[in-house]
C-alpha positions as CSV (number, residue, x, y, z in Angstrom):
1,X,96.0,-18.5,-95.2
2,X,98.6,-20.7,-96.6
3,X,101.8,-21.8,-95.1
4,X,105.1,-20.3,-96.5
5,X,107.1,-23.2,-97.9
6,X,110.4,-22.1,-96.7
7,X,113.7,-24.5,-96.2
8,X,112.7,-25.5,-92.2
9,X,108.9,-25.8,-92.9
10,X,109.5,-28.3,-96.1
11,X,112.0,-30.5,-94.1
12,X,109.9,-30.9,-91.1
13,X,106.9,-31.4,-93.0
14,X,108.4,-34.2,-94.9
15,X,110.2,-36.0,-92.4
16,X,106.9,-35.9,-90.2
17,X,105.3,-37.0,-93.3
18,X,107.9,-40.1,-94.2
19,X,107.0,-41.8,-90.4
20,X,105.7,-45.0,-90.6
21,X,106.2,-45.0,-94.2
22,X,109.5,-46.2,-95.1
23,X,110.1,-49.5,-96.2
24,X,113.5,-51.7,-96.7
25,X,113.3,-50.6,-100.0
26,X,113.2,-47.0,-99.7
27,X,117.1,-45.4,-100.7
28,X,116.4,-42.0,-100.6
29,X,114.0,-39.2,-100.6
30,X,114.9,-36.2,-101.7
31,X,112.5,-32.8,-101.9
32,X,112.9,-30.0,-104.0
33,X,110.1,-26.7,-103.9
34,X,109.1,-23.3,-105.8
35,X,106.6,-20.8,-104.9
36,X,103.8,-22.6,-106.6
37,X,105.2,-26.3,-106.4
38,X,106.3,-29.2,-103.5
39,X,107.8,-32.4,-105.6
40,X,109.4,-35.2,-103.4
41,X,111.1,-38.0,-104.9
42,X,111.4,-41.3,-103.7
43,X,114.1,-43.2,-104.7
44,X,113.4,-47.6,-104.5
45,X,116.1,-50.5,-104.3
46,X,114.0,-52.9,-106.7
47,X,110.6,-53.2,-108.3
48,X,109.0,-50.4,-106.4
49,X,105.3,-52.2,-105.2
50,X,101.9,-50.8,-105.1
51,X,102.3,-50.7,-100.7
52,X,105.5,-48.7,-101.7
53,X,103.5,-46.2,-104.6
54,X,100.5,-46.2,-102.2
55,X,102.5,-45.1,-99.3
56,X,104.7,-42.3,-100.9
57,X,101.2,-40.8,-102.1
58,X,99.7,-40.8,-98.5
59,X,103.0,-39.1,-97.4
60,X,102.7,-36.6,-100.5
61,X,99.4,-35.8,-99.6
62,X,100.0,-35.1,-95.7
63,X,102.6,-32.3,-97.2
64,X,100.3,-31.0,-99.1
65,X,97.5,-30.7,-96.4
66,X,100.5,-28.4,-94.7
67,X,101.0,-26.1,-97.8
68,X,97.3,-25.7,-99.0
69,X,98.9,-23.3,-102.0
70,X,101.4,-25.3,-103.2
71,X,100.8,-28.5,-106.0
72,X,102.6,-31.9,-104.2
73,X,103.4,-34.3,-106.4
74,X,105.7,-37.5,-105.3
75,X,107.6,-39.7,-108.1
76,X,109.1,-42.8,-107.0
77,X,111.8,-43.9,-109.1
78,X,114.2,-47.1,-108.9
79,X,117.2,-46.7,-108.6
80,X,118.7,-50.5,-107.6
81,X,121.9,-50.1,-105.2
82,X,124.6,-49.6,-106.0
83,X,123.7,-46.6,-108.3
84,X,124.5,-43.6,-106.4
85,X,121.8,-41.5,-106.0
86,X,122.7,-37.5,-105.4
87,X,120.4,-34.3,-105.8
88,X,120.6,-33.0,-109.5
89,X,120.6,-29.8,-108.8
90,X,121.4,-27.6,-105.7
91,X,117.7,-27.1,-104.9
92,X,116.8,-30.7,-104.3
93,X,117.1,-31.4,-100.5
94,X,118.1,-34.9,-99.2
95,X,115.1,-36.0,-96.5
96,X,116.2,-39.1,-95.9
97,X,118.8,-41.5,-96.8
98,X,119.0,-44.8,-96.1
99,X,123.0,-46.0,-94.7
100,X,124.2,-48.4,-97.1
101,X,127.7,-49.9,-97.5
102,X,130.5,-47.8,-99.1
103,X,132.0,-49.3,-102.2
């Protein structure tokens, strides 16, 4: 039976997903799900490298072991400091977020 992908679920999975994972590069990662969809984006300071793209997929692929119904997909997108990054919409959930100075 699949696992519901509900608010608490999502988050956890993530976060337990993102350990080990997140290099000096990594601003943000923000998720955003559906009944039939997990996407997780990962947002880079810089040229985001192959470690980076190789490590965001491992992570993407640990949530979707957890949610066996759901399609994961992960983009990693750069978005050099100090562009702010903030959720487009109000179902895109900040994971993580990396403390950087204020301007």
């Amino acid at each position: 039976m699949a696992r519901v992908a509900d608010y608490q679920s999502v988050i956890t999975s993530t976060c337990r997903a993102l350990r080990g994972a997140v290099s000096s590069h990594l601003r943000s990662v923000q998720v955003e799900w559906n009944d039939h969809q997990i996407d997780i984006y990962c947002f880079f300071d810089g040229p985001i490298s192959e470690d980076d793209e190789e490590d965001m997929g491992v992570a993407a692929s640990e949530v979707a072991a957890d949610f066996s119904g759901h399609m994961v997909d992960e983009h990693c997108i750069r978005a050099d400091y100090p562009e702010r990054i903030i959720p487009t919409n109000n179902d895109r959930h900040i994971v993580f977020l990396r403390k950087e100075a204020s301007s």
